[in-house]
C-alpha positions in Angstrom: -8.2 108.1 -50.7 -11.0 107.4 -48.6 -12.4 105.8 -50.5 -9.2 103.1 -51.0 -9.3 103.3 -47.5 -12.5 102.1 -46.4 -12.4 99.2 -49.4 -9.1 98.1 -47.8 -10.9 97.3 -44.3 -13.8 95.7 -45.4 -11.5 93.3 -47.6 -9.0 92.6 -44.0 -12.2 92.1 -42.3 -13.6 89.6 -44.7 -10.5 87.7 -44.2 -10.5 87.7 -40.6 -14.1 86.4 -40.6 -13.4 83.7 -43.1 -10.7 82.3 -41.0 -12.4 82.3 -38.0 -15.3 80.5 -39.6 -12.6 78.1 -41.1 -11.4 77.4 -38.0 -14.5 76.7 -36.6 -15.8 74.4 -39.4 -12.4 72.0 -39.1 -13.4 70.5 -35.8 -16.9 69.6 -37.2 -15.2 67.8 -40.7 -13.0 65.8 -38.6 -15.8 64.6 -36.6 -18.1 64.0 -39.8 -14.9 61.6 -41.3 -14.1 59.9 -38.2 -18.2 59.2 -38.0 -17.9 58.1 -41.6 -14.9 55.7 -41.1 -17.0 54.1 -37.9 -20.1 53.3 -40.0 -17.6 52.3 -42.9 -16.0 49.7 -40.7 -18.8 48.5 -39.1 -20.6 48.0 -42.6 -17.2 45.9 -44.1 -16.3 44.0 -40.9 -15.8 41.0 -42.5 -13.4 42.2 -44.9 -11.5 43.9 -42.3 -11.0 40.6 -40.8 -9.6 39.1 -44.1 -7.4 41.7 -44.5 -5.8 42.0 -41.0 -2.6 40.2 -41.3 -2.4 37.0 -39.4 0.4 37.9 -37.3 -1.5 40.4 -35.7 -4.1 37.3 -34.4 -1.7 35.0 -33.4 0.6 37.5 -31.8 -1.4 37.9 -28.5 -1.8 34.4 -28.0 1.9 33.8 -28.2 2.5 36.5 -25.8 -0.1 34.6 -23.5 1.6 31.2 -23.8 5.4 32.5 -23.4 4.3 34.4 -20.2 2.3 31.1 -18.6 5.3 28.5 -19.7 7.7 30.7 -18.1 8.5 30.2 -14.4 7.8 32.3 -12.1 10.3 31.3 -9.4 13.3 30.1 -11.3 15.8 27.9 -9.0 19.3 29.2 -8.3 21.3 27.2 -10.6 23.6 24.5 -9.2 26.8 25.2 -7.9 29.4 22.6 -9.3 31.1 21.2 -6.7 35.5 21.6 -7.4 36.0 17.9 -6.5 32.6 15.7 -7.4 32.3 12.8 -4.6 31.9 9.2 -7.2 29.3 7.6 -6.2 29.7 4.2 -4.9 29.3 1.0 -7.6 26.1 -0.7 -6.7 26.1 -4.5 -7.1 23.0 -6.4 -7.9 22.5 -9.8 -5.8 20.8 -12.3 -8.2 17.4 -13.9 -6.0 18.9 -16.9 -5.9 22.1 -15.9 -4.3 19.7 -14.3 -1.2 20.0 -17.4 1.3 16.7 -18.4 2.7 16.2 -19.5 6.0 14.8 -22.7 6.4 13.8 -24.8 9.9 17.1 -26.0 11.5 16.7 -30.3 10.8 16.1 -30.1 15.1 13.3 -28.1 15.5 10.9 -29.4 18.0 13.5 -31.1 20.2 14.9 -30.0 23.0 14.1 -28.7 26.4 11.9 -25.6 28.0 9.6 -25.5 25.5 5.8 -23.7 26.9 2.4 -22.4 25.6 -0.2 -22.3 26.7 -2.9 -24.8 25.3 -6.9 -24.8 24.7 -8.6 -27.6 23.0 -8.7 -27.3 18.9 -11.6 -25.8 17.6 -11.4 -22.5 19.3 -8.0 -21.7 19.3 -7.4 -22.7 15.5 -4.5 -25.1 14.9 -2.0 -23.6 17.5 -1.2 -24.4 21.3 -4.0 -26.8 20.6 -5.1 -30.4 22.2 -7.0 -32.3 19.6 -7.2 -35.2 21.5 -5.1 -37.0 24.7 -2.4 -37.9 22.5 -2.3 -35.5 19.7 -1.9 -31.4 20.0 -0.6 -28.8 17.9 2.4 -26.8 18.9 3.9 -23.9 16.7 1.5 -24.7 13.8 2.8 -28.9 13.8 0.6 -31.2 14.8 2.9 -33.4 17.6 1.6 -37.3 18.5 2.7 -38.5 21.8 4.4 -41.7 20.3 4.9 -43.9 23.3 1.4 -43.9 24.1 -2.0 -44.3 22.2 -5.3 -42.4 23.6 -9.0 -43.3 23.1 -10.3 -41.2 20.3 -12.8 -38.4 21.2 -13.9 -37.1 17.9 -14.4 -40.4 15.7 -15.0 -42.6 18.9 -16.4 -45.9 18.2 -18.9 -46.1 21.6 -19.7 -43.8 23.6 -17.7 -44.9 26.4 -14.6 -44.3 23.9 -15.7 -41.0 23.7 -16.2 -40.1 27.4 -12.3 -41.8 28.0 -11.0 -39.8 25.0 -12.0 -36.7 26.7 -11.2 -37.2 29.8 -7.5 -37.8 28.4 -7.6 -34.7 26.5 -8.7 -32.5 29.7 -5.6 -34.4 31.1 -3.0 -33.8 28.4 -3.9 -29.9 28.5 -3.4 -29.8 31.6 -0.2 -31.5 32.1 1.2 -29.4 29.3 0.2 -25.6 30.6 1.8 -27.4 34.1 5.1 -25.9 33.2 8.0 -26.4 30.9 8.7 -29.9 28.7 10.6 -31.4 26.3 10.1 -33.1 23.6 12.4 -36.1 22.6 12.7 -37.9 18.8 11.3 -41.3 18.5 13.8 -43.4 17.2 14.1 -44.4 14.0 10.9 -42.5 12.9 10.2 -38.3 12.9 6.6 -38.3 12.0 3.4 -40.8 11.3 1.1 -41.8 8.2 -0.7 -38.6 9.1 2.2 -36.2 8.9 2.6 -35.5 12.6 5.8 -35.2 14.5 6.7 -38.1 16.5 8.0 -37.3 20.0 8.3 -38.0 23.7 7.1 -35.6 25.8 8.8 -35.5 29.0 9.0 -33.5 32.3 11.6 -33.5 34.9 12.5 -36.6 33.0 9.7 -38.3 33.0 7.1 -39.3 30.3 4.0 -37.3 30.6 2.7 -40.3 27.9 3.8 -42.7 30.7 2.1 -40.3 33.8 -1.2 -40.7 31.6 -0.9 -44.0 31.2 -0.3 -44.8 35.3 -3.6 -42.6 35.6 -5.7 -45.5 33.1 -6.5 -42.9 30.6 -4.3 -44.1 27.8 -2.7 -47.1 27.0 1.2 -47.5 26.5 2.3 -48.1 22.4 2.0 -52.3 23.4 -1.1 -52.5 24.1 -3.2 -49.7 22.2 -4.3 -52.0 19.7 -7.3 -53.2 22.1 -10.6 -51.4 21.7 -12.0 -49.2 23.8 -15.5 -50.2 23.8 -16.4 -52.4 26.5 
């Protein structure tokens, strides 16, 4: 019996020893195979990558794209309104039904007209004297037409020169005197030169003729003589 006995134990014990040491080798195998798989799968990369299933590479990227295409603040959505206002038709207006507006047929006649007037040449072609019986007014050039002036840019002598001036220091002045008026000559609105034919009077008088008492111009009878004498 003791015998049975003591053969009984040492089989239990060689159990309980090969157990524990089973345990204890299980940790070590797992670690051995996941090693193994490591080097496996470093080794075959390549392949690994053919055999991934495509859906599994494009799948992140779609993810990415949803979230960035998708807005982060979305709007309230409109509210229909129960009775929609209609909007007004809108006509179009061909161009050529637009009126233009165009010079009345009376411009430059009339009374109170004023300015004030340098000589051309430093003023450009407006409130201008360009000699003493032409100046420009309101971008027209205006000839006094019942009197005719010595020239004093295309003078003949020198003396038509020096009585050209002299008119056209007088003409600016008489004009930046005060209001005038400027009459039509009859029969005829402007010269060979394009220049609006008028009277140009003060306090009903000729401000042609007041040059003309003063011997710097010559009334339209008698401006056919020269100036050079």
């Amino acid at each position: 019996m003791a015998n049975a006995s003591a053969s009984k134990g040492r089989r239990t014990k060689r159990r309980t020893t090969r157990k524990k040491s089973g345990n204890r080798v299980w940790p070590w195998v797992v670690a051995l195979v996941g090693v193994a798989g490591a080097i496996t799968a470093y080794e075959h990369g390549d392949q690994l990558q053919r055999w991934t299933p495509t859906v599994f590479k494009t799948a992140p990227a779609r993810l990415l794209a949803a979230t960035e295409s998708r807005p982060k603040d979305r709007p309230a959505p409109a509210v229909p309104l129960a009775h929609p206002v209609p909007r007004a038709p809108v006509t179009a207006v061909p161009m050529a039904a637009v009126p233009i507006s165009k010079p009345e047929a009376g411009e430059l006649v009339g009374k109170n007209f004023h300015g004030t007037f340098y000589f051309c040449g430093t003023s450009g072609l407006d409130n201008c004297v360009a000699d003493g019986d032409v100046f420009w007014f309101r971008k027209q050039a205006i000839r006094l037409a019942d009197i005719s002036a010595p020239a004093s840019q295309n003078a003949r002598c020198d003396g038509e020169r020096a009585k050209g001036f002299a008119a056209k220091v007088r003409l600016r002045d008489l004009l930046n005197a005060g209001t005038f008026e400027l009459a039509d000559w009859p029969n005829k609105d402007e010269d060979g030169q394009g220049r609006k034919l008028r009277v140009v009077m003060r306090n009903g008088q000729s401000i042609g003729a007041q040059l003309a008492r003063e011997g710097l111009v010559r009334t339209g009878s008698d401006g056919g003589r020269t100036w050079c004498n």
